[in-house]
MARBA-3410 file (N, C-alpha, C, O; in Angstrom, 1 decimal):
218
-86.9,73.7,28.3,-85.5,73.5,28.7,-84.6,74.5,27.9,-84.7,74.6,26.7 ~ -83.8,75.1,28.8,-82.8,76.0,27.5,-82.0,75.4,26.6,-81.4,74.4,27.0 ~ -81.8,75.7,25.3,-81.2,75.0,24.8,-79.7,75.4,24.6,-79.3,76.5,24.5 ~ -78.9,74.3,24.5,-77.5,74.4,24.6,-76.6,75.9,23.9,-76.9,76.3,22.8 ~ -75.8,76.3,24.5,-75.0,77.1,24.0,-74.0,76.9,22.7,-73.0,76.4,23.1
-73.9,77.0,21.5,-73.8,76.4,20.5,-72.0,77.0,20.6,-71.8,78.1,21.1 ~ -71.0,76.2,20.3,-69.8,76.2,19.8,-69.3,76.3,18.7,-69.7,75.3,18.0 ~ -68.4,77.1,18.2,-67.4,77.1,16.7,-66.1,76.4,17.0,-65.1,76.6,17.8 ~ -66.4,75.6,16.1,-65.2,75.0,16.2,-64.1,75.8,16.0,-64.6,76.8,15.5 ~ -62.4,76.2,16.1,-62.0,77.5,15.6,-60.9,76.9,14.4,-60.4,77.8,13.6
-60.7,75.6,14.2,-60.0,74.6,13.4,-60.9,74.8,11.9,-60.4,75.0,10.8 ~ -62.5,74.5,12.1,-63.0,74.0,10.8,-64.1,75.1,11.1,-64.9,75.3,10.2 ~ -64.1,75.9,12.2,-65.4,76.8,12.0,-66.7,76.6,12.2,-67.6,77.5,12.1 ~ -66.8,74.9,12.4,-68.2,74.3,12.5,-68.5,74.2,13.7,-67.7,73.8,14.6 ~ -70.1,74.9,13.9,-70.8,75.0,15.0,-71.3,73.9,15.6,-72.1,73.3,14.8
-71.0,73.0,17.3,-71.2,72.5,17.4,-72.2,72.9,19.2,-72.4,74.1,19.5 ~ -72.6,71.8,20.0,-72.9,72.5,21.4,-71.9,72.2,22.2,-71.0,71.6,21.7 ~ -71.8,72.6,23.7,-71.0,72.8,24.6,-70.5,71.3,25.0,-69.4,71.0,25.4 ~ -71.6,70.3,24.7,-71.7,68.8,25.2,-71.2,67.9,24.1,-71.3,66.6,24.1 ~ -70.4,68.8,22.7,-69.7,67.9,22.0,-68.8,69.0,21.3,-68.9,69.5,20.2
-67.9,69.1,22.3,-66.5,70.1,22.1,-66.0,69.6,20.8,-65.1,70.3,20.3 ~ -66.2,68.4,20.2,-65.3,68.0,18.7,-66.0,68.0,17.3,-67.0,67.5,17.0 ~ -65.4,68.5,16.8,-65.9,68.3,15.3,-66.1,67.8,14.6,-65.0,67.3,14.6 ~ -66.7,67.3,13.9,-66.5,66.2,12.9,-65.0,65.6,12.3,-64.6,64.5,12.2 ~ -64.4,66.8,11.8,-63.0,66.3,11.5,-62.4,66.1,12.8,-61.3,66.7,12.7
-62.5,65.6,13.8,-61.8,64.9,14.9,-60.8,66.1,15.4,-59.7,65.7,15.7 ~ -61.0,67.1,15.4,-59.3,68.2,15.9,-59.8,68.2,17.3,-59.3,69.1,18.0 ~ -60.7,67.6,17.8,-60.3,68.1,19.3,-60.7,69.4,19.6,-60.3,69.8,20.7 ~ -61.2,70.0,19.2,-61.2,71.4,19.6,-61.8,72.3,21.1,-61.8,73.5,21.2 ~ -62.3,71.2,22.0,-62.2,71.4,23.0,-61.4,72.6,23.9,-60.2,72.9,23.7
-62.0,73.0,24.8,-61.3,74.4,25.6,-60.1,73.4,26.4,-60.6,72.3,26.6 ~ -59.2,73.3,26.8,-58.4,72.3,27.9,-57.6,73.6,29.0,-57.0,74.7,28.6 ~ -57.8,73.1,30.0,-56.7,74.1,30.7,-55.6,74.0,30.5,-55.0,73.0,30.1 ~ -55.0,75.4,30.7,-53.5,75.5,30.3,-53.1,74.8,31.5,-53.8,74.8,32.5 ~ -51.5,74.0,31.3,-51.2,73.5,32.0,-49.9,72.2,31.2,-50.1,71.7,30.1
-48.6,71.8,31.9,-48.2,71.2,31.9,-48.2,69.8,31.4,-48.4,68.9,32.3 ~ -48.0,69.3,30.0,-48.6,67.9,29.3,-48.4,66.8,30.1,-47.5,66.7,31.0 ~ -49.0,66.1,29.8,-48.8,64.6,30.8,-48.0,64.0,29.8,-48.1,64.0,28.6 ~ -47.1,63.2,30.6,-45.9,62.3,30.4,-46.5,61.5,29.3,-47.7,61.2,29.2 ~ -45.6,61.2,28.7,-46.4,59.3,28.0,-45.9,58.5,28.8,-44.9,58.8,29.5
-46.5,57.5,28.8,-46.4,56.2,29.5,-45.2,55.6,28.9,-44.9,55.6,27.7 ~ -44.3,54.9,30.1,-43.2,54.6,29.7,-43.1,52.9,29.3,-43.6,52.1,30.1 ~ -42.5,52.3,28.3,-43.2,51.0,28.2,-41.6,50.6,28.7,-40.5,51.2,28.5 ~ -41.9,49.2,29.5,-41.0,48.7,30.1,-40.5,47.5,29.2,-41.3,46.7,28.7 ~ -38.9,47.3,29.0,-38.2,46.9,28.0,-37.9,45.4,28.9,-37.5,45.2,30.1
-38.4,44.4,28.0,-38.3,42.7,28.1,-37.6,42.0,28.1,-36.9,42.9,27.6 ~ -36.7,41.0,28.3,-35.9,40.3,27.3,-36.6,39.6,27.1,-37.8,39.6,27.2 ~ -35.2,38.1,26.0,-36.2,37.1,25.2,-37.3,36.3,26.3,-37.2,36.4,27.5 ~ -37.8,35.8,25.9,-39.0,34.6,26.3,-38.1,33.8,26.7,-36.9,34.2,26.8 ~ -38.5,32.4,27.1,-37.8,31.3,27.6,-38.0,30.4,26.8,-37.3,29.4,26.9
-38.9,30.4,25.7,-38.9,30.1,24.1,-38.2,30.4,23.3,-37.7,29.4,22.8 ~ -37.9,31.2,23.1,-37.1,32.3,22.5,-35.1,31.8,23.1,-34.0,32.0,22.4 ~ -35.2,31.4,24.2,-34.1,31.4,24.5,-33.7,29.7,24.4,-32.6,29.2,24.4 ~ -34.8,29.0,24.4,-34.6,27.5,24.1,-34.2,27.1,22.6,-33.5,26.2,22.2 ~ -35.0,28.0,22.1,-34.3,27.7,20.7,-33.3,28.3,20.2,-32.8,27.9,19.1
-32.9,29.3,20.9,-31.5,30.0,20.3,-30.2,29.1,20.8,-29.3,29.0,20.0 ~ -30.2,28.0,22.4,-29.5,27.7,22.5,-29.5,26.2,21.9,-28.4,25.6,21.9 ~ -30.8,25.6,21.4,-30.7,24.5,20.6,-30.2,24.7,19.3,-29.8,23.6,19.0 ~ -30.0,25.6,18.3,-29.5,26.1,17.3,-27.9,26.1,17.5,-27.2,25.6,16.6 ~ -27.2,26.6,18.8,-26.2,26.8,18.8,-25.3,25.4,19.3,-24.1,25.3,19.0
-26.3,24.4,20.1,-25.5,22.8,20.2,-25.4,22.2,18.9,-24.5,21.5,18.6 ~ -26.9,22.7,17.7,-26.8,21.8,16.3,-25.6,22.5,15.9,-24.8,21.9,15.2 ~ -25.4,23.6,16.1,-24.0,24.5,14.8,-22.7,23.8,15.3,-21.9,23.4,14.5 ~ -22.5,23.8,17.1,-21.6,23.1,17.7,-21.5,21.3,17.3,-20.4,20.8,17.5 ~ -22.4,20.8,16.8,-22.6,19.7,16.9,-21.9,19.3,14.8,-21.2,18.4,14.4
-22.3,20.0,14.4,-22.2,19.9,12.7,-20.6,20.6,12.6,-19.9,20.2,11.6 ~ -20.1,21.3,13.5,-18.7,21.8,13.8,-17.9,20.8,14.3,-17.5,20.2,13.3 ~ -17.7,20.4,15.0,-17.4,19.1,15.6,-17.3,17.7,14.9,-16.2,17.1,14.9 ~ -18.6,17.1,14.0,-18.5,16.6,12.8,-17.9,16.8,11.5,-17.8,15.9,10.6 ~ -17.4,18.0,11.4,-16.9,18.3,10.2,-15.5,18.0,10.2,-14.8,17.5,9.3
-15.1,18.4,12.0,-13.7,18.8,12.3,-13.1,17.1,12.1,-12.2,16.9,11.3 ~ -13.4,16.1,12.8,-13.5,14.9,12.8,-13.6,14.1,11.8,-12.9,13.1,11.7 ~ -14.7,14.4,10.8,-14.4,14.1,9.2,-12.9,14.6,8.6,-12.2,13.8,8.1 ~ -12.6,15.9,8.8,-11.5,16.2,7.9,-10.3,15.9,8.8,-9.3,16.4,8.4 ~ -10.1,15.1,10.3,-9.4,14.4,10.7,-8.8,13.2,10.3,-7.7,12.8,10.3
-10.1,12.7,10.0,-10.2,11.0,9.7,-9.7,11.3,8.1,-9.3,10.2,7.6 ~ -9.6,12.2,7.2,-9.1,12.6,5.9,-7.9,12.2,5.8,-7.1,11.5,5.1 ~ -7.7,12.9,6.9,-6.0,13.7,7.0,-5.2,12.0,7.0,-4.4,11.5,6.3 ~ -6.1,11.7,8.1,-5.3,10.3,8.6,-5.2,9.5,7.7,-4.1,8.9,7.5 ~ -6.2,9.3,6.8,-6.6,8.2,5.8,-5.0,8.3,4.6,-4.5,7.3,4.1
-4.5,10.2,4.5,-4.5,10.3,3.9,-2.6,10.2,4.1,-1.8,9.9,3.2 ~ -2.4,10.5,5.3,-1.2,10.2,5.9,-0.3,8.5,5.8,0.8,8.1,5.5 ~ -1.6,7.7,6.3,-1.5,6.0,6.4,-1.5,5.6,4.6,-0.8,4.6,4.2 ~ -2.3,6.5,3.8,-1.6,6.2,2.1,-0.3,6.5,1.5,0.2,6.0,0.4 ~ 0.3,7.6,2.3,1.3,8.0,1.9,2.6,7.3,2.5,3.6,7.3,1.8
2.5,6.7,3.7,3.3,6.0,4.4,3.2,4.8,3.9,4.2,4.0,4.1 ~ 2.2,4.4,3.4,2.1,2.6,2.4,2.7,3.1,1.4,3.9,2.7,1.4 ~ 2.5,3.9,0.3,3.4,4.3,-0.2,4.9,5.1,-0.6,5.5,5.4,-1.7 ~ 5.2,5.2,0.4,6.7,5.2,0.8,7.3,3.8,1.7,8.5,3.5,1.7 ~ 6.5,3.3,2.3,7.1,2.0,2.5,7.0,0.6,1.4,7.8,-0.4,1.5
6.2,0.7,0.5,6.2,-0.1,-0.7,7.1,0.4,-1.9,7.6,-0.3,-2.8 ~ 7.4,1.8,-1.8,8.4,2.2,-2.5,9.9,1.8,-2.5,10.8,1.6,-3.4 ~ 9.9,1.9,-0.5,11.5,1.5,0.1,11.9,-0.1,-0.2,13.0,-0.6,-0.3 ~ 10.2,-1.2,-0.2,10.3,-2.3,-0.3,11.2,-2.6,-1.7,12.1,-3.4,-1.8 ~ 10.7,-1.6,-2.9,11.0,-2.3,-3.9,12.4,-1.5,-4.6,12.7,-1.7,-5.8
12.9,-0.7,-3.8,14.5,-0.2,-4.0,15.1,-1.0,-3.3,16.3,-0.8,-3.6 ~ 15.0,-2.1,-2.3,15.7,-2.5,-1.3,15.3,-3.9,-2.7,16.5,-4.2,-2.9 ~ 14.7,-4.6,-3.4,14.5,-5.9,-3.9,15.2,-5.2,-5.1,16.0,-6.0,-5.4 ~ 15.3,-4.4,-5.8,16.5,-4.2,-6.9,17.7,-3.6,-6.1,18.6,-2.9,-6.5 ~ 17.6,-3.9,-5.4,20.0,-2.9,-5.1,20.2,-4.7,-4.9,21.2,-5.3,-5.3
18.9,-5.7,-4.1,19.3,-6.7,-3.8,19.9,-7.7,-5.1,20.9,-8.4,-5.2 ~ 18.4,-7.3,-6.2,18.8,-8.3,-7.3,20.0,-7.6,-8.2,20.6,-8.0,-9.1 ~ 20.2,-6.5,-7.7,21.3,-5.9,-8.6,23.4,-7.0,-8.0,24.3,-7.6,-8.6 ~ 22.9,-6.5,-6.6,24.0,-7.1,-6.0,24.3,-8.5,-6.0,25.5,-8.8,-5.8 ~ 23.2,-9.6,-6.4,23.2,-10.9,-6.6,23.6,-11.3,-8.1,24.3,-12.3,-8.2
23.2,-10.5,-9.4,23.6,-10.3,-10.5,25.2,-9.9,-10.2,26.0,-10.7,-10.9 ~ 25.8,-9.0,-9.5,27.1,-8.4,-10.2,28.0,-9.6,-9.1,29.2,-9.7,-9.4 ~ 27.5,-10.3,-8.3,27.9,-11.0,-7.1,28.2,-12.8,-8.1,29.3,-13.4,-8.2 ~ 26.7,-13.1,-8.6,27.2,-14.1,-9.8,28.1,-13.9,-11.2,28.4,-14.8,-12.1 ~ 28.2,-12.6,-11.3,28.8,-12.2,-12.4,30.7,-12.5,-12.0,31.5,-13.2,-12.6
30.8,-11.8,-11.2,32.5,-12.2,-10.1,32.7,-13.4,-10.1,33.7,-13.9,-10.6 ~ 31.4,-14.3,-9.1,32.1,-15.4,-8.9,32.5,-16.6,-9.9,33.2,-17.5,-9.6 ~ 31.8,-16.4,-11.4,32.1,-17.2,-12.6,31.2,-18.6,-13.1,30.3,-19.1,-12.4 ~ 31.4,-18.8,-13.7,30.1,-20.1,-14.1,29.8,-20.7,-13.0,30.3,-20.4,-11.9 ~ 28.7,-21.8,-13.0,28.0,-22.5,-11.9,28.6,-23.4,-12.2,28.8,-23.5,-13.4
29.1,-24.3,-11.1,29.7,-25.5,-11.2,28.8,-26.1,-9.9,29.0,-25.5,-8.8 ~ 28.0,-27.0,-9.9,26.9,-27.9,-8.9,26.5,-29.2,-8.8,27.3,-29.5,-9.7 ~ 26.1,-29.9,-8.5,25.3,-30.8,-8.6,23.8,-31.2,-7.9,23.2,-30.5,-7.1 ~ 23.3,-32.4,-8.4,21.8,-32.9,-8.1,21.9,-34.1,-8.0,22.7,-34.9,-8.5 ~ 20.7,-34.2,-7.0,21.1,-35.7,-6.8,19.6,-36.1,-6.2,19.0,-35.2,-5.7
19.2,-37.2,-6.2,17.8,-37.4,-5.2,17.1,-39.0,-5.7,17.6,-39.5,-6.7 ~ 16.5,-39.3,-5.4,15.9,-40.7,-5.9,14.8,-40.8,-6.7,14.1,-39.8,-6.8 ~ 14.5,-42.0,-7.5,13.5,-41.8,-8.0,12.0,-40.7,-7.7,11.6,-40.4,-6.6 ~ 11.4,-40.3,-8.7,10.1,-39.5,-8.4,10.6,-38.2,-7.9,9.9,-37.3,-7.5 ~ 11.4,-38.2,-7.8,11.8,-36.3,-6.8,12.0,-35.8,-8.0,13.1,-35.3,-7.9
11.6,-35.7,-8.9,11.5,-34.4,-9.9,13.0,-34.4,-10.1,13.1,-33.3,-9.5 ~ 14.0,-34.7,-10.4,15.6,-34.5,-10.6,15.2,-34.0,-11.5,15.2,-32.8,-11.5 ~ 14.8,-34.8,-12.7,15.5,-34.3,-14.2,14.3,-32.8,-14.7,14.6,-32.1,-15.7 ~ 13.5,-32.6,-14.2,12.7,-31.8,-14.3,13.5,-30.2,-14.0,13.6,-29.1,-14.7 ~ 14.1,-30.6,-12.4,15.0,-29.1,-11.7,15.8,-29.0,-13.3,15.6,-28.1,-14.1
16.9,-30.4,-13.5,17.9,-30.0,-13.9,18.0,-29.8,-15.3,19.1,-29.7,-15.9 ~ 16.5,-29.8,-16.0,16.2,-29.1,-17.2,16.1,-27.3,-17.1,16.5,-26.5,-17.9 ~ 15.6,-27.0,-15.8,15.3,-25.6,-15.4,16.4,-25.1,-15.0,16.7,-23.9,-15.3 ~ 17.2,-25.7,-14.4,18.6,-25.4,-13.8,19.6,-24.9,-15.4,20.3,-23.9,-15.5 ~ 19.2,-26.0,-16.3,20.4,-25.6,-17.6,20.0,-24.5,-18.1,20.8,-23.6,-18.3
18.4,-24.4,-18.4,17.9,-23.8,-19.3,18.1,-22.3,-18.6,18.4,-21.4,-19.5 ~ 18.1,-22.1,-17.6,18.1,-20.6,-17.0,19.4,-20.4,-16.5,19.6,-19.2,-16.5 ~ 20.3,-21.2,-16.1,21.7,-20.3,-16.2,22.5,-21.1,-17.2,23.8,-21.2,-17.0 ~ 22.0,-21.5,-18.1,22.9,-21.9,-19.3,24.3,-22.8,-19.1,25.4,-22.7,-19.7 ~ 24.0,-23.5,-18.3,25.5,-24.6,-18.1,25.1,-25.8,-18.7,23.9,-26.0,-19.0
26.3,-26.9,-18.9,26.3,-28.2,-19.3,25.7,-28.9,-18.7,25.6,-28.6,-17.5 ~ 24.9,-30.1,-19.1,24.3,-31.1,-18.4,25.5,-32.1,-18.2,26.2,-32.0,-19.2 ~ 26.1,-33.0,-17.3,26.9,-33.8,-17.4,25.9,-35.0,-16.1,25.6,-34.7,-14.9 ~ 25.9,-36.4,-17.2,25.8,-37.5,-16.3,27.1,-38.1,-16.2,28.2,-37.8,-16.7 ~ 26.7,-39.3,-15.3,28.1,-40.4,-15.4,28.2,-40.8,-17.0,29.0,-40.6,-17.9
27.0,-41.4,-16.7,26.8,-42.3,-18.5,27.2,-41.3,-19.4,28.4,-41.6,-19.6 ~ 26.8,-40.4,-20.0,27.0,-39.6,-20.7,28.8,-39.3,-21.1,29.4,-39.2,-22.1 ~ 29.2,-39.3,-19.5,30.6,-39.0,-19.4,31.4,-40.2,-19.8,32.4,-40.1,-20.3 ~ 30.9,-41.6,-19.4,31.7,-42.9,-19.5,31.2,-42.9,-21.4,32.2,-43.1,-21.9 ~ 30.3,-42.8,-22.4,30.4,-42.8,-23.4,30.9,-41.6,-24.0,30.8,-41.7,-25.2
31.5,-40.2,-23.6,31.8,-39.9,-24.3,33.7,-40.1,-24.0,34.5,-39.5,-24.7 ~ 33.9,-40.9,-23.0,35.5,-41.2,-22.7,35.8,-42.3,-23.7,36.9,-42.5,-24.1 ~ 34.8,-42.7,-24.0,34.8,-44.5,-24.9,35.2,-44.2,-26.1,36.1,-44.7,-26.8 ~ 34.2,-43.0,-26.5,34.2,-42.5,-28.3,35.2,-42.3,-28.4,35.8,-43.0,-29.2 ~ 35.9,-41.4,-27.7,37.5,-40.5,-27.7,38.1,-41.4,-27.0,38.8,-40.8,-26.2
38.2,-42.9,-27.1,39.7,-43.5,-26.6,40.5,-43.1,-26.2,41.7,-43.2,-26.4 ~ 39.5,-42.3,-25.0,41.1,-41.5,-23.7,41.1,-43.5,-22.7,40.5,-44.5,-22.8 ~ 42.4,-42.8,-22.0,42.9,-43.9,-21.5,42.1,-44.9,-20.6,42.1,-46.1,-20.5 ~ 41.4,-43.2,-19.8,40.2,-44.0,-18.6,39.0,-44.3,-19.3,38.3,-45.0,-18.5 ~ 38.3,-44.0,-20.4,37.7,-44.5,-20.9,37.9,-45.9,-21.9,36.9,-46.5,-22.4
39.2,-46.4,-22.1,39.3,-47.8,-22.3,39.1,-48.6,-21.1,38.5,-49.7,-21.0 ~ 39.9,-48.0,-20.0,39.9,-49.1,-19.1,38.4,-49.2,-18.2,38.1,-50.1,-17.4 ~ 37.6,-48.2,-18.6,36.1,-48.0,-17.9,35.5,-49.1,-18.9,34.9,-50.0,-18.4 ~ 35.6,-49.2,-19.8,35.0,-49.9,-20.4,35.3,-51.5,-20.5,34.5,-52.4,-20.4 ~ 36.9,-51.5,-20.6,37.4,-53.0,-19.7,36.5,-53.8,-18.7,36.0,-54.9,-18.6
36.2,-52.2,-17.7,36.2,-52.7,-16.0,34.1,-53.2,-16.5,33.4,-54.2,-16.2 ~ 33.8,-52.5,-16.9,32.4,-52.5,-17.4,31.5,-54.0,-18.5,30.3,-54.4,-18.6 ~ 32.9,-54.5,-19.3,32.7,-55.4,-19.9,33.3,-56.5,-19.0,33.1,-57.7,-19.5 ~ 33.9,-56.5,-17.9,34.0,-57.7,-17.4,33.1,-57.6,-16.7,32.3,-58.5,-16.8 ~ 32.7,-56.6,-15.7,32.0,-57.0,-14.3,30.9,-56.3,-14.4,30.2,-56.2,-13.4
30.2,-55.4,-15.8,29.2,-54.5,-15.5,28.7,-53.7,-14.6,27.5,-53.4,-14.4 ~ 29.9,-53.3,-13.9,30.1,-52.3,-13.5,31.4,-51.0,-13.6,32.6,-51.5,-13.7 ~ 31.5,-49.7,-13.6,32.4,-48.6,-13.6,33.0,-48.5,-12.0,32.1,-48.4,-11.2 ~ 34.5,-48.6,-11.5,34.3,-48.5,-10.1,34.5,-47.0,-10.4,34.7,-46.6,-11.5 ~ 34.4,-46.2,-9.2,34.3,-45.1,-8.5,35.9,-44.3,-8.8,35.9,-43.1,-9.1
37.1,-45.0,-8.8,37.9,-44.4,-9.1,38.4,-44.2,-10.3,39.5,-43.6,-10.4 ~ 37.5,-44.8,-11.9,37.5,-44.6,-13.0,36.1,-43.3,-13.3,36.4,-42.3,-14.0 ~ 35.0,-43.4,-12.8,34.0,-42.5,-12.9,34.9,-40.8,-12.7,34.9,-39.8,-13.4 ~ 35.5,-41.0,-11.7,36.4,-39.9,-11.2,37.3,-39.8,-12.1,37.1,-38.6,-12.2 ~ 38.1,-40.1,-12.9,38.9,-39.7,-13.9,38.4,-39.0,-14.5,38.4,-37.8,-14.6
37.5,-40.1,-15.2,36.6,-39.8,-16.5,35.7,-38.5,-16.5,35.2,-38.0,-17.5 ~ 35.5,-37.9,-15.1,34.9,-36.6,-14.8,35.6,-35.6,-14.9,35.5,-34.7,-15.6 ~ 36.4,-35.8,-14.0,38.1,-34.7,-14.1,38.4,-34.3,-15.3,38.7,-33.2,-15.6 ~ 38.2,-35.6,-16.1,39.0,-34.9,-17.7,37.8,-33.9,-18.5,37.9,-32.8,-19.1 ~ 36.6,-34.7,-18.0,35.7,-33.9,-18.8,35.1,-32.4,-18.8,34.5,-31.7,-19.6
35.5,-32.2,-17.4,35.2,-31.1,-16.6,36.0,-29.9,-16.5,35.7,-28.8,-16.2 ~ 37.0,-30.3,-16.6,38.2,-29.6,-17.0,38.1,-29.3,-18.5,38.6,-28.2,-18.6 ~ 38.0,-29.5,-19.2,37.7,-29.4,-20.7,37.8,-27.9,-20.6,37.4,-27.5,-19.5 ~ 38.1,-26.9,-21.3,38.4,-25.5,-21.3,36.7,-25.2,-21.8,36.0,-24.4,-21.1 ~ 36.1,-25.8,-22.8,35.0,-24.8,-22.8,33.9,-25.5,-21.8,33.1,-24.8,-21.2
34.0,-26.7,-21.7,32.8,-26.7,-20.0,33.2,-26.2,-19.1,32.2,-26.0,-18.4 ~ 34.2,-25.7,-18.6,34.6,-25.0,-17.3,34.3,-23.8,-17.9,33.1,-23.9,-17.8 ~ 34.5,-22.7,-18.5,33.7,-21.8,-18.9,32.4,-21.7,-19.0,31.7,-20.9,-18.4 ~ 31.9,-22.4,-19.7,30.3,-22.5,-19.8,29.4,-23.0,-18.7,28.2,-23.0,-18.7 ~ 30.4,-23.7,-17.4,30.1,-24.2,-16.0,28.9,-25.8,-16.6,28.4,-26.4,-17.6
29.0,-25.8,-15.3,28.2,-27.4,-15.6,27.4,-28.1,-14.3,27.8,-27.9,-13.1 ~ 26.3,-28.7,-14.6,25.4,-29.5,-13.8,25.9,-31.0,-13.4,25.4,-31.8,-14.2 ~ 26.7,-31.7,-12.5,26.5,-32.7,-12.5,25.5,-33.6,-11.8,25.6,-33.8,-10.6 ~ 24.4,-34.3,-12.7,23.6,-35.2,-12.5,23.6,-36.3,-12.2,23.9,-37.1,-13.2 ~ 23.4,-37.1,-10.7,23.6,-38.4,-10.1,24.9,-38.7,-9.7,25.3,-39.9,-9.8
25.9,-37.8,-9.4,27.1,-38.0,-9.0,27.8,-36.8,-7.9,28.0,-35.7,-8.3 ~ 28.0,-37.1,-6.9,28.2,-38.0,-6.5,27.1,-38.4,-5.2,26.8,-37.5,-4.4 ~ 26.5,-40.4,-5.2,25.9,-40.2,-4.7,25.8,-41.1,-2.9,24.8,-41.3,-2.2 ~ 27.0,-41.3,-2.7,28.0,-41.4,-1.7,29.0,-40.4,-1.3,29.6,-39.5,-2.0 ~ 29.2,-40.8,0.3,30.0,-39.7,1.0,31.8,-40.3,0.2,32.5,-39.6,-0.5
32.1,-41.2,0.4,33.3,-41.9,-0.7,33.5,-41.0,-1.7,34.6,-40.4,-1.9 ~ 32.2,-41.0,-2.6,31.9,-40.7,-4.0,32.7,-38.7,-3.9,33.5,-38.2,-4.5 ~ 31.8,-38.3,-2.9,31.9,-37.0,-2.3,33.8,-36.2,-2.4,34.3,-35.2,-3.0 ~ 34.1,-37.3,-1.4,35.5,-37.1,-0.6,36.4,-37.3,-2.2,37.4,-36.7,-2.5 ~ 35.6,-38.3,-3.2,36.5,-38.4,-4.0,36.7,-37.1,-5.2,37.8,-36.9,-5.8
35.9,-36.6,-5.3,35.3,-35.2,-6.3,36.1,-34.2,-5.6,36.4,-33.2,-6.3 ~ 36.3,-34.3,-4.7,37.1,-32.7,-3.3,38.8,-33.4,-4.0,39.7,-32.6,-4.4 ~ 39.0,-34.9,-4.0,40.4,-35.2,-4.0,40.5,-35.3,-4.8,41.7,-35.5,-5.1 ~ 39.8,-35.5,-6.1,40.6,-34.9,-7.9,40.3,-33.3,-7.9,40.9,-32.6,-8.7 ~ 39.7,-33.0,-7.4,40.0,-31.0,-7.4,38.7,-30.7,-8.2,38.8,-29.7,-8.9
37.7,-31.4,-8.2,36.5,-30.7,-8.6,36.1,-30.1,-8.0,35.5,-30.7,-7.1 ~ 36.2,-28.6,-8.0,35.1,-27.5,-7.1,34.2,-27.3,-7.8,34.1,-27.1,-9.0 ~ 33.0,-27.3,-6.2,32.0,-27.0,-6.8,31.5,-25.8,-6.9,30.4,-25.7,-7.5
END
């Protein structure tokens, strides 16, 4: 058989046969007709997957979804923080409105001049209890009847002899000697300044009408 026509490579020079145009170093060296190169293959351009696009739009409900929560948190702030400041300006207005009040009740009993009052109530009602709290905190005279029929007695004023006449006959004070004996005492320049409590008197409408008609205001 003839044997093959032997080739040089023209790259590396190495002789090869007609039935293996390449060289060992890979150059190809092959004869090729001249002629126009062939195109490359054109690769055709994708979009995302439908994977690809499930998770992009699940990503964008969590960012929507953590957006939304956040906005709502710093709503519920605002509010929290609005409804403290409005407690706090209405507990503020509360307690400017309870001092102009105790202010105006102070300059209001200050005008109108000592307490002149009375108490009155039946056994067990706490009387003498108020009318310890009553002296002790606006500082007026205590005055009973008794108190008043012995201190008319001591001082041999007039109604106090005849209270005591009316008392040692009949053991009792009438009503129109009690009334004297109050008038004088009450009138006294420094109990009418220093004001006064009267205790158990009067405790009839008579008794009442009679305190208005010797000029005891109360």
């Amino acid at each position: 058989e003839a044997q093959p026509t032997p080739f040089r490579c023209r790259s590396t020079n190495q002789r090869r046969s007609k039935q293996s145009r390449a060289c060992s170093m890979g150059c190809g060296a092959s004869k090729k007709k001249d002629g126009p190169a062939e195109p490359e293959p054109v690769k055709e351009e994708t979009g995302p997957s439908e994977e690809e696009l499930a998770k992009k739009a699940a990503e964008e409900a969590a960012q929507k979804e953590a957006a939304e929560k956040q906005a709502a948190l710093e709503a519920e702030k605002q509010k929290e923080a609005e409804e403290k400041k409005k407690a706090e300006e209405e507990e503020r207005r509360k307690q400017e409105e309870a001092e102009a009040e105790a202010r105006a009740k102070a300059e209001a009993e200050k005008n109108r001049g000592p307490l002149t009052c009375v108490i009155s109530g039946p056994p067990g009602s706490i009387k003498g209890k108020l009318s310890e709290h009553i002296v002790k905190n606006r500082g007026v005279k205590h005055v009973s009847t008794g108190e008043a029929f012995r201190d008319a007695v001591k001082k041999q004023t007039a109604a106090g002899l005849r209270a005591k006449d009316a008392h040692k006959a009949t053991g009792q004070v009438p009503d129109e000697l009690h009334l004297e004996i109050l008038k004088e005492l009450l009138s006294n320049e420094a109990v009418a300044k220093q004001g006064w409590l009267l205790d158990g008197f009067p405790k009839t409408f008579e008794q009442a009408a009679g305190l208005e008609a010797a000029g005891i205001e109360l």
